[in-house]
N, C-alpha and C positions, 0 to 999 in steps of 0.2 A: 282591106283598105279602110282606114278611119274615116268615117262621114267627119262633111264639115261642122260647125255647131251652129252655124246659123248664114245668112247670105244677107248685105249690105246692095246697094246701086250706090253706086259711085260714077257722078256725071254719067246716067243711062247703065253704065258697067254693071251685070250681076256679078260680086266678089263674094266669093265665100271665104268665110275667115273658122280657125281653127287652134283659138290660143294665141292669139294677136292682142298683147296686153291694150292697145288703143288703138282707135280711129286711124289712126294717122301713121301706124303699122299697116292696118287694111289697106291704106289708099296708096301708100307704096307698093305693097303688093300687087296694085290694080295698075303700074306702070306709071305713078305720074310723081315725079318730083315735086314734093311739098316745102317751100321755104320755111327755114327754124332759125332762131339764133342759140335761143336756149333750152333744147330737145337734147339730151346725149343718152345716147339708148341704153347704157348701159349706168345710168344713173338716178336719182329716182329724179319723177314729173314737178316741174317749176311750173312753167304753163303762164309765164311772165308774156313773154314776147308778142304773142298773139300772132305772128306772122301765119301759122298754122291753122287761123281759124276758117272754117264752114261753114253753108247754109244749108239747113234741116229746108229739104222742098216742101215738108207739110206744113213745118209751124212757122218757117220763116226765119227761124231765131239761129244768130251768129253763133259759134262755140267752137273753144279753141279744142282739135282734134288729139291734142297731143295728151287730154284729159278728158275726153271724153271714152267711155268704154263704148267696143260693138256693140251693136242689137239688130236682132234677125231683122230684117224689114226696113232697117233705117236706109232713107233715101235723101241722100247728100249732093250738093255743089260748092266743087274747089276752084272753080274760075267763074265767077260772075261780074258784074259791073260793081256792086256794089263791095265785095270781096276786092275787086283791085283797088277800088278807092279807098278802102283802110287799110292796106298793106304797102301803098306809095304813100298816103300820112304815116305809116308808121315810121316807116323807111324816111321821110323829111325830117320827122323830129329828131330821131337819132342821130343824123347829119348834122341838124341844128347846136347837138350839145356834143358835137365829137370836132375832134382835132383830125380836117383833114389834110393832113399833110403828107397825103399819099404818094407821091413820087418817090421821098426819102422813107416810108414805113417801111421796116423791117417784112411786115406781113402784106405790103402791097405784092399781088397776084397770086396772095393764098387769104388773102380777107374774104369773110364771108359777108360783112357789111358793103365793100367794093362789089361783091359778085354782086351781091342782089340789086343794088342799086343799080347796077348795068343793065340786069334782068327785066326790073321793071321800069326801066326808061328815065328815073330819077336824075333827070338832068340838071335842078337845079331847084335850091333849097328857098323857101317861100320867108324863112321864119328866123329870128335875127340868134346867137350864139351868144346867150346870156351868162353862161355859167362860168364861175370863177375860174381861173386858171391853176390845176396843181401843181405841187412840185414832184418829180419823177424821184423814181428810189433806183437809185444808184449800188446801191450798199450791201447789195448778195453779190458772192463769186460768181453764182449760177443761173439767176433771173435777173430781169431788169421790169422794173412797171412802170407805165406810165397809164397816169387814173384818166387823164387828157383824153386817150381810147378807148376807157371804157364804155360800155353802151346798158353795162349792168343787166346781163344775161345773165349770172348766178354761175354759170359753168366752175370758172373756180372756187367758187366758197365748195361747192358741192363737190367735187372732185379730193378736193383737201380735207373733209369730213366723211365722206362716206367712203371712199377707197386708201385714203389713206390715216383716216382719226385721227389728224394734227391740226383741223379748225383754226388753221392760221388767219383765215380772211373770213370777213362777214361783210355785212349791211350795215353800215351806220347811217344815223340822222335821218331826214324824211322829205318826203314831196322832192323839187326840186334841187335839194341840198343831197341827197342819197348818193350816197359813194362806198363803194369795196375797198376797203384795207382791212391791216392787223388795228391787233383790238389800241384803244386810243390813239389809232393813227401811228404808231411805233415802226421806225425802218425792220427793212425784214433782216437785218443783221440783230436787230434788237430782239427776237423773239426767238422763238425754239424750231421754225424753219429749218426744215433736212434738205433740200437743197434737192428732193427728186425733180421737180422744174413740172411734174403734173399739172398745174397752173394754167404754165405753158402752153402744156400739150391740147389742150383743151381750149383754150383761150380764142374767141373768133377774130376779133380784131387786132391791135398791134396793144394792147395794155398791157399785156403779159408775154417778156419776150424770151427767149435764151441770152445770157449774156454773150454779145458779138466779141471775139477774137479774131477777125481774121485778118484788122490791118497786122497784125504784130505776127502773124503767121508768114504772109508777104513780105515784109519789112527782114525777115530772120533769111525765107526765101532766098533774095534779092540780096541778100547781105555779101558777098565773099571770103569775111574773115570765118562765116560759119559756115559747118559741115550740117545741114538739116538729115536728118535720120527720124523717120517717123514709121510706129508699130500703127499695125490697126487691128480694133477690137473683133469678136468673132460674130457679132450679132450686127454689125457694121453691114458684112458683105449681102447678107438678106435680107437688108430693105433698101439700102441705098439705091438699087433699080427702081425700085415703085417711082421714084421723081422723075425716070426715064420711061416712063409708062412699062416698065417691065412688070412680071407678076411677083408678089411678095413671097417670099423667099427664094428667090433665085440667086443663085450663088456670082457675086461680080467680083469676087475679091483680085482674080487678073487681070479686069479691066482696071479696076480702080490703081494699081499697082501699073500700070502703062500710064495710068493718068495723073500719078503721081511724080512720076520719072518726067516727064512732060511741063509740070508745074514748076520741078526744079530741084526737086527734092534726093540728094545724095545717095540714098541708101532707104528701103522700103521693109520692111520685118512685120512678121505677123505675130502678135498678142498671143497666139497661143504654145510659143514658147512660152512665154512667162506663165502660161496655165498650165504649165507639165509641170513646173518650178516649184509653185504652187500646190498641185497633187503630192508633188513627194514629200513638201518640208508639213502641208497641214494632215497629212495622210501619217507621218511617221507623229506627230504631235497629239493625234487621234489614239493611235495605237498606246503612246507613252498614257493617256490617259482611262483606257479602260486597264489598261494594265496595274496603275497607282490606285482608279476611282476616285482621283482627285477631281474637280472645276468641271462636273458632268449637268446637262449636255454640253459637249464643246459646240459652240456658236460657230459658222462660219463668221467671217466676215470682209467677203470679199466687195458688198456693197456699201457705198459711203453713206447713203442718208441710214440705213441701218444702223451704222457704228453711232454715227450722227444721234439717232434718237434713243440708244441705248447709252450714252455718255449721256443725256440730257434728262431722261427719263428712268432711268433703268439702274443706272451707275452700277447696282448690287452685281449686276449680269457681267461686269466689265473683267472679273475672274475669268465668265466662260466664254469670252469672246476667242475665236481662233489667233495667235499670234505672229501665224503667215500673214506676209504683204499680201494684195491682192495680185492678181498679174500684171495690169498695168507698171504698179509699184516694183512689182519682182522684176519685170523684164528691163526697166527703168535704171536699177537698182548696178543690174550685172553691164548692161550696155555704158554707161560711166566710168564702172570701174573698167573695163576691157577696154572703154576709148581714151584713158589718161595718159599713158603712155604714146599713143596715137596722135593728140593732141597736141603734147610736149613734140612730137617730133616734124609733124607740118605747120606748126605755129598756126592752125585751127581752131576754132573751139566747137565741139558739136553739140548742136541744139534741137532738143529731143521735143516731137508733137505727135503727141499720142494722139488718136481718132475713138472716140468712144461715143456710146449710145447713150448716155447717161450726163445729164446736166453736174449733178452730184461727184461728178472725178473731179470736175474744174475745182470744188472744194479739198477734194482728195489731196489733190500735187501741193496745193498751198497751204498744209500742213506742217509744221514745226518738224515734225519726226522726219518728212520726206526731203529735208532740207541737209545737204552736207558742203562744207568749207562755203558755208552762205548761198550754195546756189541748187535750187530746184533739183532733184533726178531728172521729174518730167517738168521742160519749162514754158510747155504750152499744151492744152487741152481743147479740140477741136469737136464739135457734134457729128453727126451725119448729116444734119442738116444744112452746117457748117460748111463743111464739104462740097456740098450739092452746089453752095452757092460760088463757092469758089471755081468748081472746073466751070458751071455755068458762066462765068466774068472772063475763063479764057478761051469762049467759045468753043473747047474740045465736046466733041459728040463721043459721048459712051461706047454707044452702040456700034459707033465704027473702027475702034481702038481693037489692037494687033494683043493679045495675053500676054501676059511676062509673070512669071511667080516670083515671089516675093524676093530677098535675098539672103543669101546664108552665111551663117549658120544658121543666123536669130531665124530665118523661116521656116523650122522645121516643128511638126509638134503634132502631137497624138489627136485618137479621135476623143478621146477622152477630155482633151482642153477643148478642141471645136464648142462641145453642146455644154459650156462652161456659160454662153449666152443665152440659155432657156432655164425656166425653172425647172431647179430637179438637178441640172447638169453636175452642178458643184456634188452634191450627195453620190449622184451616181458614178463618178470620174475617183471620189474615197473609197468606196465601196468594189467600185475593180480594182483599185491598189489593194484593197486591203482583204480581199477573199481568197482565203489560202487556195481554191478551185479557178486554176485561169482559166478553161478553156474555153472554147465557140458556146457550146450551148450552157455553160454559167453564165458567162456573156447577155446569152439571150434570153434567159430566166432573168435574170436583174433588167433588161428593159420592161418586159412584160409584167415587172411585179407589183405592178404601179407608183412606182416614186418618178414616172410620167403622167402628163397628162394636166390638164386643164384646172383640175378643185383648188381654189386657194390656200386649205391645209391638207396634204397628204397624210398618210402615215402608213410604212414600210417596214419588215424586220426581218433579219437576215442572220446565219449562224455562221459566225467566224472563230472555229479553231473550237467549235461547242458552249461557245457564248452567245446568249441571243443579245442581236443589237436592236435594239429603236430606232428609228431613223423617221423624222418630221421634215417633211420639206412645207413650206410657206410659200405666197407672192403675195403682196400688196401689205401696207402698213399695219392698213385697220386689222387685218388678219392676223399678224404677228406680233400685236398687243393682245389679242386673245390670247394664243395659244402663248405665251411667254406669261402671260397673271395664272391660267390655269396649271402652268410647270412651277409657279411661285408657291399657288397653293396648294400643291400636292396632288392634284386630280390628274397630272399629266407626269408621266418620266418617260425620258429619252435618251440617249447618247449621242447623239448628232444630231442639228437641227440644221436645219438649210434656212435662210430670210434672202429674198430678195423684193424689195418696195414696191419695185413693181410689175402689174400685171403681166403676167408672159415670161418674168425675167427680165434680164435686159434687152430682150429683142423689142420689149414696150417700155425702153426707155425715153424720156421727153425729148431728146437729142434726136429722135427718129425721124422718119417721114411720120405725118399722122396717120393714125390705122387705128381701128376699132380691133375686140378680142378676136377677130376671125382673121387679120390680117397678120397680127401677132401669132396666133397659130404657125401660119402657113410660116410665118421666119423661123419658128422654132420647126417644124418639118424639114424645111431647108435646113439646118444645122445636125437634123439627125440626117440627113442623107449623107452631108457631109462626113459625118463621123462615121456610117455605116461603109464609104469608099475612101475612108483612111488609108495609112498603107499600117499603119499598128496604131491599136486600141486602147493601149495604157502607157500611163506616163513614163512607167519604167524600161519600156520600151525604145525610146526617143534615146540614141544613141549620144546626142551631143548635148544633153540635157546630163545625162549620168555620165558623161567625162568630165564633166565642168565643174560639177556638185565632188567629183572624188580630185580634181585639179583646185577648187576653191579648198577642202577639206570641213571638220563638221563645225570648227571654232570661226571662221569666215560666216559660214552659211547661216551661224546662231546670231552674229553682231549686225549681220547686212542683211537679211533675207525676212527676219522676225521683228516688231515692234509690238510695247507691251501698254494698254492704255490704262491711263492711270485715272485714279478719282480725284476729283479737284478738290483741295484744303479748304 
């Protein structure tokens, strides 16, 4: 048993701590809820907020816990008199320079400015709201800001530079003028913003929102002349409970599918048909190219701020981008053309809303390339959080809804597109297409080989047909600007690289419930059980998936199924 390294009193408490990077680790450990605005533990120490600060019983002296390191012997107090009366001023000021217009906020009953306020009695603000009024930025597909909520917690600059290395947002000007945007104040359409909505995710109060679609989800709803048919993504089904207090990854994809039907919705398809779609066109396109040694590594590119920052940064890379849709797109792609004829004949028109984890699709579908006879494939993109907020409006309870699975065909689809929502999944779902050995225990050597598992670059390598392949899987941005300069400069070779922006994959897309990387874990668990009580493991398996691809034939599959990104003149 590891001794601890040293033992803290905390309010009378002996805690021993043992690798508790701060105070304010130890004092959760000791059971007590410490208020933070700008603490995110997985990113580094601001130590702005002061909400976290203590009094040292010996010296007297305040100090914010979130930067102070243990020491054996230190004896702390987290609720004093004097501790509550700087934490309701702090909590007043911020009131005084925020927009509260909490009934209509997007984040009223997930604000963490609301909670605290509530917490510590904050009934009313002493001090007058001086500060200019901004104008909101409208102008991403994927966020919406407004600076009006800001409370200037850093959370997002820090999130967008350290997890993801695109330092879209800073700190400008000083004192009382201090405001968060892009650099000279620029809309986020103006800048080189990928569209992961990490911001977001991160974001305590309403200044950083997801962009809202849901009247126009309703509206389509409600419509009659439309046929609504909407996929859902695979990282969708294991989180969507956590807002039902369910545990994170638990599998609801048949409730949500009763609760869909319920809403109004025609016809309900699961996403991972289009990720079998996927497996076979990027999987046969993988093979074409260790076979030539042309455009190596082949890039996935099934996530959009990915493509996003390699058009914008990268461009060189836009050869080895993979030229498969993603699944969304694929499954998008094939459900159009199967409902034109359908359409012409009930004088219909169906209107496709995809359900994704990922803020960055909403930019996906509004795409040039995903556009055909002027109208969207997918012409509407919904989050999960999206979602959450909509059966919540039609009073339906989750938990007490009858199962229904999906519907078919489009519902059918391997275990192999399932863990298409975790890091890794994409590499690993090639890699069983593509190894001349199918059976159980190949199978179960490619999980165990490590191209699982949590490190944000992997690296894996596999013998196909007596070729050793490379295989790099990545999560998060800042991670896969490394490893793409050190494949620039020769220090890295691979033949397949995996990128997904964010952490976890897309089970920690911003579109999610919030969850830290332990909660993200347990959704990618859930997706490999999933895939583990499959009824077949590879794409080529998925019977209605290989009728369709030998019924479309391989001139269809090349025109509709592939898009090829070009470098801008």
């Amino acid at each position: 048993m590891t001794m601890a390294k040293g033992i803290m009193i905390v309010d009378g408490q002996r805690v021993p701590f043992d690798g508790e990077k701060n105070v304010l680790s130890v004092i959760r450990k000791a059971g007590i809820d410490m208020p933070t605005f700008c603490y995110y533990s997985e990113l580094s120490v601001h130590g702005a907020c002061r909400m976290c600060i203590v009094e040292n019983v010996k010296t007297g002296k305040i100090d914010a816990s979130c930067s102070m390191e243990p020491r054996d012997g230190l004896e702390i107090r987290t609720n004093t008199a004097r501790l509550l009366r700087h934490r309701r001023m702090i909590l007043e000021l911020m009131l005084a320079s925020h927009d509260c217009s909490c009934t209509t906020c997007a984040k009223s009953g997930n604000c963490r400015l609301q909670a605290l306020a509530q917490r510590f009695g904050v009934s009313r603000v002493r001090f007058p709201d001086t500060r200019e009024r901004y104008e909101q930025d409208n102008t991403s597909l994927a966020i919406f800001r407004d600076p009006n909520k800001c409370i200037l917690c850093g959370d997002c600059v820090r999130v967008c530079e350290e997890l993801q290395g695109q330092g879209i947002l800073n700190y400008a000007h000083r004192g009382s003028e201090l405001q968060v945007m892009p650099a000279f104040d620029k809309k986020l359409d103006q800048t080189k913003c990928v569209g992961c909505g990490q911001c977001a995710a991160v974001c305590t109060t309403g200044a950083i929102t997801v962009k809202n679609d849901i009247g126009d989800a309703w509206r389509a709803l409600h419509d009659p002349s439309k046929r609504v048919v909407i996929q859902i993504a695979p990282a969708v089904r294991v989180a969507l409970g956590e807002a039902y207090g369910l545990p994170a990854g638990e599998n609801v994809l048949d409730k949500l599918v009763t609760a869909l039907k319920i809403m109004g919705a025609d016809e309900v398809y699961d996403t991972i048909f289009g990720a079998d779609l996927t497996v076979r066109e990027e999987s046969a396109e993988f093979l074409r190219r260790l076979e030539t040694g042309e455009n190596l590594p082949l890039m996935t590119s099934c996530c959009p701020s990915w493509v996003r920052y390699v058009e914008q940064e990268r461009p060189q890379f836009l050869k080895n981008l993979s030229s498969a849709l993603s699944p969304m797109q694929m499954f998008a792609t094939v459900l159009k053309d199967r409902y034109r004829a359908k359409d012409a004949a009930d004088g219909r028109t169906t209107f496709h809303i995809a359900i994704m984890p990922c803020t960055a699709k909403k930019m996906e579908a509004a795409r040039d390339e995903f556009f055909h006879n002027g109208t969207p494939d997918v012409d509407l993109v919904l989050t999960t959080r999206e979602l959450v907020d909509m059966i919540r409006e039609t009073g339906i309870h989750l938990d007490e809804l009858e199962l229904e699975s999906p519907d078919l065909p489009f519902g059918l689809g391997s275990g192999a597109a399932v863990i298409y929502g975790v890091t890794g999944g994409v590499a690993e779902s090639v890699v069983r297409h593509c190894l001349p050995d199918k059976t159980k225990n190949t199978l179960r050597q490619v999980r165990v080989s490590g191209i699982r598992g949590d490190k944000p670059i992997r690296e894996v390598t596999y013998d196909v047909d007596g070729t050793e392949i490379k295989i790099a899987v990545v999560n998060g941005l800042v991670h896969a600007k490394e490893l793409i300069a050190d494949v620039e400069a020769g220090k890295r070779f691979y033949h397949l690289v995996e990128v997904m922006s964010c952490q976890g994959g897309c089970v920690g897309g911003a579109g999610q419930p919030y969850g830290l990387a332990a909660a993200k874990k347990d959704r990618g668990n859930g997706l490999y059980a999933a895939d583990a009580s499959a009824l077949f493991k590879r794409a080529e398996k998925n019977p209605v998936v290989t009728a369709m691809l030998s019924d479309f034939g391989p001139q269809w599959c090349h025109d509709h199924l592939h898009v090829h990104y070009l470098t801008e003149e």
